[in-house]
C-alpha positions in Angstrom: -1.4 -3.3 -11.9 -2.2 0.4 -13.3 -5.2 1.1 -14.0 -7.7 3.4 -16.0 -7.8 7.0 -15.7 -11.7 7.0 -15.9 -11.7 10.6 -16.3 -9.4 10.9 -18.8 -11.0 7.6 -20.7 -14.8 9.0 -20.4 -14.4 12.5 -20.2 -18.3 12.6 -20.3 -19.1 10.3 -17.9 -16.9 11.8 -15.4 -18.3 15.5 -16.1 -21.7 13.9 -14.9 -20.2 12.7 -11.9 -18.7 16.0 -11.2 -22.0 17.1 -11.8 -23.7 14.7 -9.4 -20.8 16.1 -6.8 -21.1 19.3 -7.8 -24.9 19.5 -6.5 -24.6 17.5 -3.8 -21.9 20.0 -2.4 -23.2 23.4 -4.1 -26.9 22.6 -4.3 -28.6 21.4 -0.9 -29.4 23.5 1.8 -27.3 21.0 3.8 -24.2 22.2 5.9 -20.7 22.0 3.9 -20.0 20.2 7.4 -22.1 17.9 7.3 -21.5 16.5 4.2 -18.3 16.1 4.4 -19.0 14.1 7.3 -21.7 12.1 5.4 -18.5 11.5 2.5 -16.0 11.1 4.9 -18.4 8.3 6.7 -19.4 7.0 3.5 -16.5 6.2 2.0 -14.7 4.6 5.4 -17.8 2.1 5.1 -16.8 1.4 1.5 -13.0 1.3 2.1 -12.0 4.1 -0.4 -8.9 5.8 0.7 -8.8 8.1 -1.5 -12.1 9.8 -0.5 -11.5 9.1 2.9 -8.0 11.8 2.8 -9.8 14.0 0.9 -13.2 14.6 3.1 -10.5 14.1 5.9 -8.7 17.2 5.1 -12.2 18.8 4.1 -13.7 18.5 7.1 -10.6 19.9 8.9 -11.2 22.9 6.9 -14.1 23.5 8.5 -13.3 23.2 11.8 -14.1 19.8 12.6 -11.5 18.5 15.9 -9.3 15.7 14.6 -10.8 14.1 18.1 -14.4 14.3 16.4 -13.0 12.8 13.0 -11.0 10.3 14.6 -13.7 9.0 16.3 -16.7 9.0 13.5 -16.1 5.1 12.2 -17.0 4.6 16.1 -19.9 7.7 16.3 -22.5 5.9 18.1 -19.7 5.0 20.9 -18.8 8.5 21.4 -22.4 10.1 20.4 -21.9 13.0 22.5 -19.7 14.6 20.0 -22.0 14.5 17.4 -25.2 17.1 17.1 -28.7 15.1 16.7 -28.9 16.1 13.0 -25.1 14.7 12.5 -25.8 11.2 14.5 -29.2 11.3 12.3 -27.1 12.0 9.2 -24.4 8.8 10.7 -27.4 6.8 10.8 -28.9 7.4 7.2 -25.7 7.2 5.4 -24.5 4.0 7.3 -28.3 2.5 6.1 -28.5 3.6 2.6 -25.1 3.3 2.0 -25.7 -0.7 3.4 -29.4 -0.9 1.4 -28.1 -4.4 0.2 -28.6 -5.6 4.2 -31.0 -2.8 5.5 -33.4 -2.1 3.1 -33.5 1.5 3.7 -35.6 0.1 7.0 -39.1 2.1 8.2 -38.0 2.6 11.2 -34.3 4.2 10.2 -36.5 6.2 7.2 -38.8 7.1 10.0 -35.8 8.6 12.5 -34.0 10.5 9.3 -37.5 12.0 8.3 -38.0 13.2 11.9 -34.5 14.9 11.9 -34.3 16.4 8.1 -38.0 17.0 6.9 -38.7 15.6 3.4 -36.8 17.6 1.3 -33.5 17.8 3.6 -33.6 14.0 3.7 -34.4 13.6 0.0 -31.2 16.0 -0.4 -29.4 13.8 2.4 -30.0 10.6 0.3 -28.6 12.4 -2.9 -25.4 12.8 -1.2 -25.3 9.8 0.1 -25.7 8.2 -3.3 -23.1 10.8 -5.1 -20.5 9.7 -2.1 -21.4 5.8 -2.9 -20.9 6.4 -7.1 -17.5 8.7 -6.2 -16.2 5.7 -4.3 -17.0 2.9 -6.5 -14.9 4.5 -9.4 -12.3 5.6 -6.6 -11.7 2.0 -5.3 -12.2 0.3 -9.0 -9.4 2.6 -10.6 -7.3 2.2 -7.5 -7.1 6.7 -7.0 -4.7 7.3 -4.5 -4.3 9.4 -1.9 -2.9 12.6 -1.2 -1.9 11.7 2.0 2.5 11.7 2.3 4.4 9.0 4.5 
């Protein structure tokens, strides 16, 4: 079944989620990589393929190893390929992005506060919550992927 073309049907509401994007991306102090890797991480947890080929291809752009990105749904496995900050970053997006089971936890607030400072993991959690938004219109209007057979 087709479905809506949300941007096209709210032309407003989807210039505020640009918006939201546009910060999270543009207006942190936060690494282009790790962000990426925070959306690409994101939306594997929520199942959005769309997002998933486009912070894919993002974070090869950046010269993230296609052994490091094949291997983040499985990042505390292979933890050595990850920097503290990114396994922090892992961490926080897996538990906000589940808050419905964790509860955004003391002790998981308490390990993201150590590796981000306040502001940093305020700015972490916005990104976070931008990815989560992006993918629930992503998967709801069925976007497809770039990707090519």
């Amino acid at each position: 079944m087709d479905r809506a073309n949300w941007f096209q049907v709210s032309t407003e509401g989807a210039k505020a989620m640009g918006a939201l994007h546009h910060y999270a991306t543009t207006g942190t102090n936060l690494d282009a990589g790790l962000i990426h890797l925070v959306f690409l991480r994101v939306s594997q947890l929520n199942g959005c393929a769309h997002c998933i080929d486009i912070h894919t291809r993002d974070l090869i752009r950046h010269g993230m190893s296609i052994d490091k990105i094949a291997l983040v749904p499985v990042w505390e496995e292979a933890a050595y390929l990850f920097s503290d900050q990114e396994r922090a970053a892992l961490a926080w997006s897996e538990e906000v992005t589940r808050v419905s089971e964790t509860h955004a936890s003391d002790a998981a607030y308490a390990e993201a506060l150590a590796a981000f400072g306040e502001k940093d993991l305020v700015e972490l959690t916005i990104v976070i919550a931008a990815m989560n938004a992006i993918n629930r219109m992503g998967i709801s209007f069925r976007l497809k992927p770039r990707a090519k057979a």
